[in-house]
N, C-alpha and C positions, 0 to 999 in steps of 0.2 A: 791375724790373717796372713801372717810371714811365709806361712807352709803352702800356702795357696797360689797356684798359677792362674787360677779360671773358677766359677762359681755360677749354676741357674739363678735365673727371677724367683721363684719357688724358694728356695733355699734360703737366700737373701732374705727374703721379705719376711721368713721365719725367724730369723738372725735379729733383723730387727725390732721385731714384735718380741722377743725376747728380752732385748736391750732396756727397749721402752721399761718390760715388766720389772725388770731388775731393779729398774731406777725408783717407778713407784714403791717398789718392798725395801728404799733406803739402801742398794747396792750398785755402788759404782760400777759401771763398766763403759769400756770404748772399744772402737775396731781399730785395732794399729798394725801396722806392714798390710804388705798383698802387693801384688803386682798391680800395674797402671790397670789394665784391665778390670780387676776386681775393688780397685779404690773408686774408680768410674763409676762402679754400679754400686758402691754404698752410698756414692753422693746423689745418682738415682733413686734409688729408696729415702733416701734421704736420714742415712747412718750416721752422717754427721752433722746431724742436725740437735738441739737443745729439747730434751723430753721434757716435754709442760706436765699440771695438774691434770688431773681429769677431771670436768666441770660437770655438776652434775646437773642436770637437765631442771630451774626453775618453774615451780608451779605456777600455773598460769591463776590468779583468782577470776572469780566471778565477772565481774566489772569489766576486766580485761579481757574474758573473754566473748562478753556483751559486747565490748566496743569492737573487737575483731570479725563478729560473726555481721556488723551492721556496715563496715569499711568492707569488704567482703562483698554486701549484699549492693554498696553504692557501685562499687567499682563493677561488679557482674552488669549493674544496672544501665553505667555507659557504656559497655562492650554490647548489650543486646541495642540501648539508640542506636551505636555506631553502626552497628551489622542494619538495623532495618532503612536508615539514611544511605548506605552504601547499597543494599536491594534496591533501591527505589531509583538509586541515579542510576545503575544501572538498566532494570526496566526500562527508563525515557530511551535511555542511549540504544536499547535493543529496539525499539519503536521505531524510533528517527534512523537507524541503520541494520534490517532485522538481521543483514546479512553475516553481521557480527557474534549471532547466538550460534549457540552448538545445537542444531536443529537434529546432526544424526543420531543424539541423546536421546533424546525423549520418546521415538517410539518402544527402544529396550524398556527404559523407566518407566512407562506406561504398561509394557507386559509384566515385568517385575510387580510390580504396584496395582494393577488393576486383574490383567484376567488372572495370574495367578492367584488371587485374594477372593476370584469369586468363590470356589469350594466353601471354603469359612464363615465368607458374608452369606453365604446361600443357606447355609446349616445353624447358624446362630440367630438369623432374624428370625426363622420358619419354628426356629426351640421361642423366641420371644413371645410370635403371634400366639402359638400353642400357651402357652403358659398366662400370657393374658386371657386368653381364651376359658381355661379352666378358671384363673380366679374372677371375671365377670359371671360366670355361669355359677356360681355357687352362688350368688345374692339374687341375680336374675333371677335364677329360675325360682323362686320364693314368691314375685311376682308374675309368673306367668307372663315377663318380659323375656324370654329365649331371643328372640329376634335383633333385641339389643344389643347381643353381642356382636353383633356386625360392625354398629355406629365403634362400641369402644375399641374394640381391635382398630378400625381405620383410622378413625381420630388418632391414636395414642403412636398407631408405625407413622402415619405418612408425618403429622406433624413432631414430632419428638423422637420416639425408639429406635425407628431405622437409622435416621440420621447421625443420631448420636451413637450407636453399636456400630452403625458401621466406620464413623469416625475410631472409637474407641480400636477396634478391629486392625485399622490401620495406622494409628499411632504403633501398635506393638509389633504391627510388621514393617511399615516402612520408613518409620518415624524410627525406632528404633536403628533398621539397615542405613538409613540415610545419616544419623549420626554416627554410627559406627564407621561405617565408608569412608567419610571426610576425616573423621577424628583419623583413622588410621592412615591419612594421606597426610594428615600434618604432621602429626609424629616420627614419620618417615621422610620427611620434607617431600613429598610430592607436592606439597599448593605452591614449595619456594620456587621448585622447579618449573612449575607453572608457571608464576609469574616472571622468571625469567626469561623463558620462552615466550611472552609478550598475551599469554591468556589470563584472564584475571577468571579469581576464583569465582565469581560473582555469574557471569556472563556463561563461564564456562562449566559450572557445576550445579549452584543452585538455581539458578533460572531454567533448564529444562527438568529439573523433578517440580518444580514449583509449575509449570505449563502442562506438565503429565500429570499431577496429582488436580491441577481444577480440569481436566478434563476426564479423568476415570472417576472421581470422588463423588460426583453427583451421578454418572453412572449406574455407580454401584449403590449406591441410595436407593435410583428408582427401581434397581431389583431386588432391595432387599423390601422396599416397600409391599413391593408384590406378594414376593415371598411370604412376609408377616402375613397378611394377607388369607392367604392361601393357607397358613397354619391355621390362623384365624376356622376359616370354613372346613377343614378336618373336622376342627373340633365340636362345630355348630351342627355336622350332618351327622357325625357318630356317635357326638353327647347329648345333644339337644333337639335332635330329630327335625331339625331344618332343612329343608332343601336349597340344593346348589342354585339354583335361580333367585329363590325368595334370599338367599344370604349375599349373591349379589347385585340384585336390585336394591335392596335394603343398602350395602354399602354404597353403590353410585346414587341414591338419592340423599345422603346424606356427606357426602365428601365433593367439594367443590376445587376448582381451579387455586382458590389460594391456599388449601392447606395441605395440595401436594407440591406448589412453589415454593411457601414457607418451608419446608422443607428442603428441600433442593437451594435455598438463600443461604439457608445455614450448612448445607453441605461445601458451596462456596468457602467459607467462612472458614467454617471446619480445614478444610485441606489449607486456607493459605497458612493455618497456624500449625498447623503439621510440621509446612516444609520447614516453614521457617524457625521455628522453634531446633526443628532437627538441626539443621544445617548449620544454625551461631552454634551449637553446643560444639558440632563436629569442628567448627573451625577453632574456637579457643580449647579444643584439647591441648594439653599438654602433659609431658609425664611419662611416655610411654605407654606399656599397655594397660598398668592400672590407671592412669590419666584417661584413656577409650572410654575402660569399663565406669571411670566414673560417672563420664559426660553422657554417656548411652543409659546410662540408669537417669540422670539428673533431665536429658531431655523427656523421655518417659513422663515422668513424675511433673513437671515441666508442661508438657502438653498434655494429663488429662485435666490439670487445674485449671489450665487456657478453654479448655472443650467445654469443661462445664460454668467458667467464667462466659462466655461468649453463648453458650445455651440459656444461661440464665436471663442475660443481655436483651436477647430474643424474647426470651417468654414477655419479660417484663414492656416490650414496646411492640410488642404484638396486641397486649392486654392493653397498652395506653390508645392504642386504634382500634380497638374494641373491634380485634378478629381474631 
């Protein structure tokens, strides 16, 4: 390097990588002379340093990797206690001081999350009712039961389909945005900067989507109830020659006060596992942007196992009260 006054990063770093290869293929070489300036930046690069083996990457067996995927699954295990322990004192602390929440959040996250979402929820439950509607009609009308079709349409949205479509509906749009959002504020250290600034992530981020999503979420339940509904009786007048009165009289004689609550209980239910689900994934992002993309697929998947774990929950202690 004796002829050398000056030298880029670029340059160097190829210099070196050369070095190294030299050494693996059993030929000596070193950098000697240069001027201070270019000795500086071989000790940057780190030129004069000792080129090791190259270690080749140990296959992980079976066993080991049984044990890693279940250390893994403990540890994810106390970061979601910690995050719902850390929600809940927060909650109190929002109770006993409201003035502490980020109130001017939640009516955006309410538009974002609720009326934006009705299009989708409107067009999906009203495809359900229809589609129920067709396959009760095909056994009914065998029995000269047409009329039936009203009871299963109502039955099936108010207590189960709505709820859960439009759960389902909104996991993939704001369950989804809500971990993406956060994940991308941590990776960026925005939450650090948060908490610097004396707001904690808790108070300040997830507790207004968590207050906007129980109040759009059964909202939008009870129109998609409708809505199913309403497919429902499409189909009743133009396949099975019922009329729009006798299809809903027929429905309000047979659907009572608790099986549009049960519904609406679980819609409850439904969005608190939404946020929440969202929002731990978004906080323990790490990684950068494939770290987002992981936590934003892992809440997804994450909450529709929660939805239908917690539907199930329902069915089963609706059935032990024998309603």
């Amino acid at each position: 390097m004796s002829g050398l006054s000056h030298i880029d990063g670029g340059s160097m770093a190829l210099l070196v990588q050369l070095r190294a290869d030299l050494y693996r293929r059993g030929v000596a070489s070193d950098f000697v002379g240069g001027a201070d300036e270019v000795q500086e930046l071989i000790r940057l690069y780190r030129g004069d340093v000792r080129v090791g083996k190259l270690v080749r990457p140990r296959r992980i067996g079976l066993l080991q990797q049984v044990g890693n995927a279940t250390m893994n699954l403990v540890h994810e295990g106390k970061q979601v206690l910690s995050f719902f322990g850390q929600a809940l004192v927060a909650a109190v602390g929002v109770v006993r001081r409201p003035s502490t929440a980020n109130w001017a959040d939640v009516l955006p996250t309410m538009e974002r999350t609720g009326a934006d979402a009705v299009p989708i929820v409107v067009l999906i439950n009203f495809l359900i009712g229809v589609v129920m509607a067709f396959q009760g009609a095909v056994q009914l009308k065998q029995f000269g039961a047409n009329i039936y079709v009203a009871d299963l349409v109502a039955l099936s949205i108010c207590r189960e389909l709505g709820p859960l479509m439009t759960a389902i509906i909104l996991c993939g749009r704001s369950g989804a945005a809500f971990a993406a959002e956060i994940g991308s504020m941590k990776v960026s250290e925005e939450i650090d900067a948060l908490r610097t600034m004396g707001f904690g992530p808790m108070r300040f981020l997830v507790l207004p989507r968590l207050i906007a999503m129980l109040l759009v979420v059964p909202l939008l339940t009870l129109l998609g109830d409708a809505v199913g509904i309403l497919g429902g009786l499409v189909v009743g007048v133009v396949n099975l020659d019922l009329t729009v009165v006798a299809y809903l009289v027929e429905t309000q004689r047979r659907l009572d006060l608790f099986d549009i609550f049960s519904g609406l209980f679980k819609s409850i239910a439904f969005a608190v596992v939404i946020t929440l689900i969202s929002c731990q994934q978004g906080l323990a992002t790490t990684g950068g942007a494939a770290g987002v993309g992981r936590r934003t697929t892992s809440s997804v998947v994450s909450i529709l196992f929660a939805l239908i774990l917690v539907d199930a929950g329902f069915t089963v202690l609706f059935f032990a009260l024998d309603k």
